[in-house]
C-alpha positions in Angstrom: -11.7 -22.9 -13.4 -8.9 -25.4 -14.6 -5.5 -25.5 -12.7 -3.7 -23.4 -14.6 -5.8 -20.8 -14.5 -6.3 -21.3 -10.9 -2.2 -20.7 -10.8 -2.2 -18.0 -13.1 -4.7 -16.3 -10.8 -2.6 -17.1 -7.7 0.6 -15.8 -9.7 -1.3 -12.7 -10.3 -2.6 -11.6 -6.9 1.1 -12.6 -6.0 3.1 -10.4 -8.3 0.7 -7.2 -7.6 1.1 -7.9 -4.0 5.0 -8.3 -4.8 4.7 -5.3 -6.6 2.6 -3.0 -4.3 5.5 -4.0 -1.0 8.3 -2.8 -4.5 6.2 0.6 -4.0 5.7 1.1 -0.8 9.8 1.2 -0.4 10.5 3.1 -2.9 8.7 5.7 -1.8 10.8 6.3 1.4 14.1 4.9 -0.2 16.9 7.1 -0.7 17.2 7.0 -4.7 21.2 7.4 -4.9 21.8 4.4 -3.0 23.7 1.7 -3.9 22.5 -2.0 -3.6 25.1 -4.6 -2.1 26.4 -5.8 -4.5 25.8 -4.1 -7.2 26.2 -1.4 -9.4 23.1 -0.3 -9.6 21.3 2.6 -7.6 17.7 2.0 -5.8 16.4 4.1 -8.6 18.5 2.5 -11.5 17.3 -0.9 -10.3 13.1 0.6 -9.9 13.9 1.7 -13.6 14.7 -1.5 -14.9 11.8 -3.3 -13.1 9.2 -0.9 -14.4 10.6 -0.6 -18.0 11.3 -4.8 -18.1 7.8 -5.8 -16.9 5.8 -3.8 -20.1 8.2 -5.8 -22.1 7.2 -9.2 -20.5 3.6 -8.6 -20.8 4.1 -7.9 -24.2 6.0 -11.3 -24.7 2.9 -12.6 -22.6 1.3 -12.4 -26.0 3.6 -14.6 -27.7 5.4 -11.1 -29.3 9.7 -11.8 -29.2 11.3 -8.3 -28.1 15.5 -8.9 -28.4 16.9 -8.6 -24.9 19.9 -10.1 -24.6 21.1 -13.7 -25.4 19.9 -15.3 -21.9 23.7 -15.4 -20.5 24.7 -13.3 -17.5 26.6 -11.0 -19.8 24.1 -10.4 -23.2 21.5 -9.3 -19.9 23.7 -7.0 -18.4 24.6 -5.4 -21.9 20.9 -5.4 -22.6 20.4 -3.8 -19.0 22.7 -1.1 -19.7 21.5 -0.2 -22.6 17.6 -0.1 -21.7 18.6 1.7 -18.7 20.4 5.0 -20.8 17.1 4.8 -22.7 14.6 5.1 -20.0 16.0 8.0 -18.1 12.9 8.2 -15.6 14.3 7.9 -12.0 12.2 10.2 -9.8 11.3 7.3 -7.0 7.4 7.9 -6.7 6.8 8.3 -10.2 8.9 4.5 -10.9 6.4 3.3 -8.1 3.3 4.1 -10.1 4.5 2.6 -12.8 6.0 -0.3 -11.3 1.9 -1.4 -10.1 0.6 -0.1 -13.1 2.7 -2.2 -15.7 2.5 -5.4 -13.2 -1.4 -5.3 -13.0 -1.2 -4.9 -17.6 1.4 -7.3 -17.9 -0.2 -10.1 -15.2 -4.0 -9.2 -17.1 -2.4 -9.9 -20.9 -1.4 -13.7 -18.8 -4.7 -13.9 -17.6 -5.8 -13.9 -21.2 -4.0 -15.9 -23.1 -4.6 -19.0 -24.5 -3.4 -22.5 -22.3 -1.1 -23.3 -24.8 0.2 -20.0 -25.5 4.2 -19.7 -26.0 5.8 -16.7 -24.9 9.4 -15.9 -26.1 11.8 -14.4 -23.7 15.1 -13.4 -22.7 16.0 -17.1 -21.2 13.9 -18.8 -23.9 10.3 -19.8 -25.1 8.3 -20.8 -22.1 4.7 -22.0 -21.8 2.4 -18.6 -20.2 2.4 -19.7 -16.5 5.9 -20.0 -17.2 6.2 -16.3 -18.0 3.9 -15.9 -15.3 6.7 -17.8 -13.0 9.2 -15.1 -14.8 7.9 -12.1 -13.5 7.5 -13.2 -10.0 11.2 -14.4 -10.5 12.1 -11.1 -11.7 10.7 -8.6 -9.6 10.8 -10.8 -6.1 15.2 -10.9 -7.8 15.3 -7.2 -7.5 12.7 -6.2 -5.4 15.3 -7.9 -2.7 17.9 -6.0 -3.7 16.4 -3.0 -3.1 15.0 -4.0 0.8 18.4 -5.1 1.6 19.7 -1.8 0.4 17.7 0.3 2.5 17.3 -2.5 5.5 13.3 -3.3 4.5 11.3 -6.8 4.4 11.8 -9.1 1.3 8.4 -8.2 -0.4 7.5 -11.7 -1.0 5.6 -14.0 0.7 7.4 -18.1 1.3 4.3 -19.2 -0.3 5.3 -17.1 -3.9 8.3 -19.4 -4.1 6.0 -22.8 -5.7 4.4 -20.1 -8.4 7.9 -19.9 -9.8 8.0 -23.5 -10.6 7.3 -23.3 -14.1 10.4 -21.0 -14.6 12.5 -22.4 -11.9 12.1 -25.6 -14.1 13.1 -24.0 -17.2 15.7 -21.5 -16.3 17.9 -24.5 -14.1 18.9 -26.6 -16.8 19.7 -23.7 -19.6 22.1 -21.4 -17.0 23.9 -24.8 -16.3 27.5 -24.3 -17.0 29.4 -27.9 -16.2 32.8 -25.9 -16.8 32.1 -24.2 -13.9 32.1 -27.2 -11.7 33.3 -30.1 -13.8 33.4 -32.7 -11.0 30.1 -31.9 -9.2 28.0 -34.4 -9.9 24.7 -35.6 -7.8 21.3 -34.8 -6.8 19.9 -31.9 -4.5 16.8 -31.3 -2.6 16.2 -27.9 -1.7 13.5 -28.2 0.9 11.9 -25.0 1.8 10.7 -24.4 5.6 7.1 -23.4 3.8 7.0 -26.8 2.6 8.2 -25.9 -1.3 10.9 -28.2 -2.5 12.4 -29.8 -6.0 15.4 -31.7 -6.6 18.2 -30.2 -8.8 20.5 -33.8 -10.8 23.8 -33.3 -12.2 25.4 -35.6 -14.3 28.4 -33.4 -15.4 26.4 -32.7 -19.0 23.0 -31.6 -18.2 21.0 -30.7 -15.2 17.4 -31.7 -14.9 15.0 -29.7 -12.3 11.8 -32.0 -10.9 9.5 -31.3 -8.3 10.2 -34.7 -6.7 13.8 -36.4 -6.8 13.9 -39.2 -10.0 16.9 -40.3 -8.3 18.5 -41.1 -4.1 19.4 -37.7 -2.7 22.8 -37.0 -1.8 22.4 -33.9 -0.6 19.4 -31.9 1.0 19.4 -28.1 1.6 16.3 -27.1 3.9 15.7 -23.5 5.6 14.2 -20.3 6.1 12.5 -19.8 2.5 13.9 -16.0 2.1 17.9 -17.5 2.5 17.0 -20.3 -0.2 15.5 -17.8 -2.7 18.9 -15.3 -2.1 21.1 -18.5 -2.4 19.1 -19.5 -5.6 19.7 -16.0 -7.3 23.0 -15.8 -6.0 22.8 -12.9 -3.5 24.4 -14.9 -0.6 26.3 -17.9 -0.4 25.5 -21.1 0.8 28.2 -21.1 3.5 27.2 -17.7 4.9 23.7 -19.3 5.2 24.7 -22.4 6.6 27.4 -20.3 9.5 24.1 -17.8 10.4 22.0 -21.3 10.9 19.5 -20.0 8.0 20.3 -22.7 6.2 21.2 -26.9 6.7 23.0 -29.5 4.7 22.5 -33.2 5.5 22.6 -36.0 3.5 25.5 -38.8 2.5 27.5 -36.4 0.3 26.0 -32.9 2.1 29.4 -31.3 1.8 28.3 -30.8 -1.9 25.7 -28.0 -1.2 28.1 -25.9 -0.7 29.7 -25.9 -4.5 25.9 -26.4 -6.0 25.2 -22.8 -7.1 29.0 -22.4 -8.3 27.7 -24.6 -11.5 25.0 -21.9 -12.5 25.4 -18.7 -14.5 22.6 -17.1 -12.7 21.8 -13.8 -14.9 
């Protein structure tokens, strides 16, 4: 078995076991309830994970489905709109369909060809980069929905390095130098699992590697589940760093704290 079937096989047994921890909630959650945040419901937000993963194991096969332009805005207009068209919202019945359509859309990875290129929302990506998509998108929500109801992340530390190959991708295209005109450097975000990458600014482009090409100025190391909700955007850096979850350090470390505020994460 080559490596990236070896990682496609790993991102597999991950997302069902992401998925299965999804289901288990939901079947005790209140429905109605609103994640922080948000305006979504538990069962609004179980509705769009089991409708959006059949559609990314269909772009597993190379198949373009329009969803959105890839900004924060065309997604949540595409959201809204997918969500008045699947009206299903019954909590057990989402569950089921939530492990079902993960176990489908993981086996149409599984069998594509190495060079396969799937089109989606945030642009073409190689398969285990779709692969590294779906764990993105269901660990995203699946959060939301166990900090709505008070219940575990459902992913494991170790889930974090399968996203790689969309980590990579997404960084650079969801940079928005307006944002943050002055911030310029390069981050380390060290994981306490033992996962890190660097993130380099220039004030033009950003560029995502698994080792820094460049002398760090700032690193960002802590409790893995805090750097995945400061990566999506569902906690801020400075309410990390106050609770201890998180630590800056380096020659310009003051800088973690704008770092996210150059990203349109969707």
């Amino acid at each position: 078995m080559n490596a990236t079937l070896d990682h496609l096989s790993d991102a597999r047994q991950a997302g069902e076991a992401i998925a299965g921890r999804i289901a288990a909630i939901l079947r005790t959650a209140d429905p109605n309830r609103e994640l922080p945040g948000s305006a979504w419901t538990v069962a609004e937000t179980a509705a769009h994970l089991a409708y959006t993963t059949i559609g990314l194991g269909i772009m597993a096969r190379g198949l373009a489905i329009p969803y959105g332009d890839g900004t924060r805005e065309g997604l949540q207009e595409a959201n809204a709109d997918g969500l008045e068209g699947y009206t299903e919202r019954d909590l057990n019945v989402l569950a089921d369909q939530l492990v079902a359509n993960t176990a489908m859309a993981f086996g149409e990875v599984l069998v594509q060809p190495p060079d396969r290129i799937c089109p989606t929302p945030m642009g073409e990506v190689p398969v285990d980069g779709l692969a590294g998509y779906l764990l993105m998108h269901q660990s995203m929500h699946g959060a939301a929905i166990a900090r709505a109801v008070g219940a575990r992340l459902p992913f494991e530390p170790a889930d974090l390095a399968l996203m790689w190959p969309f980590i990579e991708h997404v960084l650079p295209d969801i940079y928005r130098p307006a944002f943050a005109p002055d911030l310029t450097g390069t981050f380390e975000m060290v994981m306490a699992d033992g996962f890190h990458f660097a993130v380099t600014l220039d004030g033009q482009t950003a560029r995502a590697e698994r080792v820094p090409s460049r002398p760090v100025d700032c690193r960002i190391s802590g409790d893995p589940d805090w750097m995945f909700l400061i990566l999506i955007k569902v906690v801020s850096m400075r309410d990390a760093v106050a609770q201890g979850k998180v630590q800056l350090d380096g020659p310009r470390a003051d800088l973690g704290y704008r770092l996210m505020d150059a990203f349109n994460m969707p």
